[in-house]
TORKOL-4160 file (C-alpha; in steps of 0.2 Angstrom, whole numbers, padded with zeros to 4 digits, m for minus):
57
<pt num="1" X="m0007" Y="m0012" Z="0018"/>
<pt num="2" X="m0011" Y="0004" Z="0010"/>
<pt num="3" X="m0005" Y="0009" Z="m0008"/>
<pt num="4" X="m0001" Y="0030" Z="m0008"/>
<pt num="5" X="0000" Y="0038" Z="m0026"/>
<pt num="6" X="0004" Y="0056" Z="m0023"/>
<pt num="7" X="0009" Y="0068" Z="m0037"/>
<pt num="8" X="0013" Y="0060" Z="m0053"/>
<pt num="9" X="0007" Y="0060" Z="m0072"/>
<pt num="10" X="0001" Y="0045" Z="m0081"/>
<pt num="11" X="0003" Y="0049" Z="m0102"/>
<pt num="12" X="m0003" Y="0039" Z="m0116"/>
<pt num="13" X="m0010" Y="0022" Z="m0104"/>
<pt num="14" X="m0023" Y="0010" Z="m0107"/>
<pt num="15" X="m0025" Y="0012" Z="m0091"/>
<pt num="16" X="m0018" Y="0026" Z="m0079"/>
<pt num="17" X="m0024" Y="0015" Z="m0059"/>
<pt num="18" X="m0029" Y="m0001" Z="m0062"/>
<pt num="19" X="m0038" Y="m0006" Z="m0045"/>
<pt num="20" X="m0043" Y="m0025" Z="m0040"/>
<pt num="21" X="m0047" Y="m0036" Z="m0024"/>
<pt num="22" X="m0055" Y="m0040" Z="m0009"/>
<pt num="23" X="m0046" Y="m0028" Z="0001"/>
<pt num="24" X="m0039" Y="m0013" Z="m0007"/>
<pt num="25" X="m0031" Y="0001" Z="0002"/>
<pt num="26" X="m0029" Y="0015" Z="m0009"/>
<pt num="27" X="m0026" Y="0036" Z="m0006"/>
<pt num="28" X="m0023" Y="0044" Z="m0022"/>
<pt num="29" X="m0016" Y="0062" Z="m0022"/>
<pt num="30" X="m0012" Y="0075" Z="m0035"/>
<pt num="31" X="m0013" Y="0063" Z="m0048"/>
<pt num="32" X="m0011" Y="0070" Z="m0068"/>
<pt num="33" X="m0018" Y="0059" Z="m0081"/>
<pt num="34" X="m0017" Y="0064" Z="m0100"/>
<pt num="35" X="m0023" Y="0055" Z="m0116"/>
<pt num="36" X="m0027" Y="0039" Z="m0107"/>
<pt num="37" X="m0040" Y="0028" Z="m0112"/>
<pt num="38" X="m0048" Y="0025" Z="m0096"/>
<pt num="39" X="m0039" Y="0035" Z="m0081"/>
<pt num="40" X="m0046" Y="0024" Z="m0067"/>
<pt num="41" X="m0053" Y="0008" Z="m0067"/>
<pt num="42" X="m0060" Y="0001" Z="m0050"/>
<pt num="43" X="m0066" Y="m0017" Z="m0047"/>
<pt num="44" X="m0064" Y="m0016" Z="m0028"/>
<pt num="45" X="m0074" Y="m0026" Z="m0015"/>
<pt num="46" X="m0084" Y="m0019" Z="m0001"/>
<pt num="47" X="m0070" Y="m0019" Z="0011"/>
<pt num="48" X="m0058" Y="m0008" Z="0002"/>
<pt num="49" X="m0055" Y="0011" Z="0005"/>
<pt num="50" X="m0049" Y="0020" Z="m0010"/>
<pt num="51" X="m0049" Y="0040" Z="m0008"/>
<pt num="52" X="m0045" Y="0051" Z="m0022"/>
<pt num="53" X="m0041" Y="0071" Z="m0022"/>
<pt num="54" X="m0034" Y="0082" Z="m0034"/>
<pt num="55" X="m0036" Y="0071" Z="m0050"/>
<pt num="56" X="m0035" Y="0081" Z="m0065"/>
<pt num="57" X="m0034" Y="0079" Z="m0085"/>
């Protein structure tokens, strides 16, 4: 299973993507992150696909 994020604004998190597993499946798009303590965190094992484009803070 894949896990699409496209377009949104994460504000005032811990943590904005909070990624964790064996097999991860993750495409990031356009994703706004503001005053978060950390904006992606990514403990992912070597079978999993995470891209990210267009991250900005």
């Amino acid at each position: 299973m894949t896990i699409k994020i496209t377009n949104c604004t994460i504000i005032n998190s811990g943590t904005g993507v909070h990624l964790e597993g064996d097999n991860v499946d993750v495409e990031i798009k356009g994703l706004r992150t503001i005053n978060n303590k950390k904006d992606i965190y990514a403990n992912v094992g070597k079978s999993s696909s995470i891209i990210i484009e267009d991250l900005s803070s």
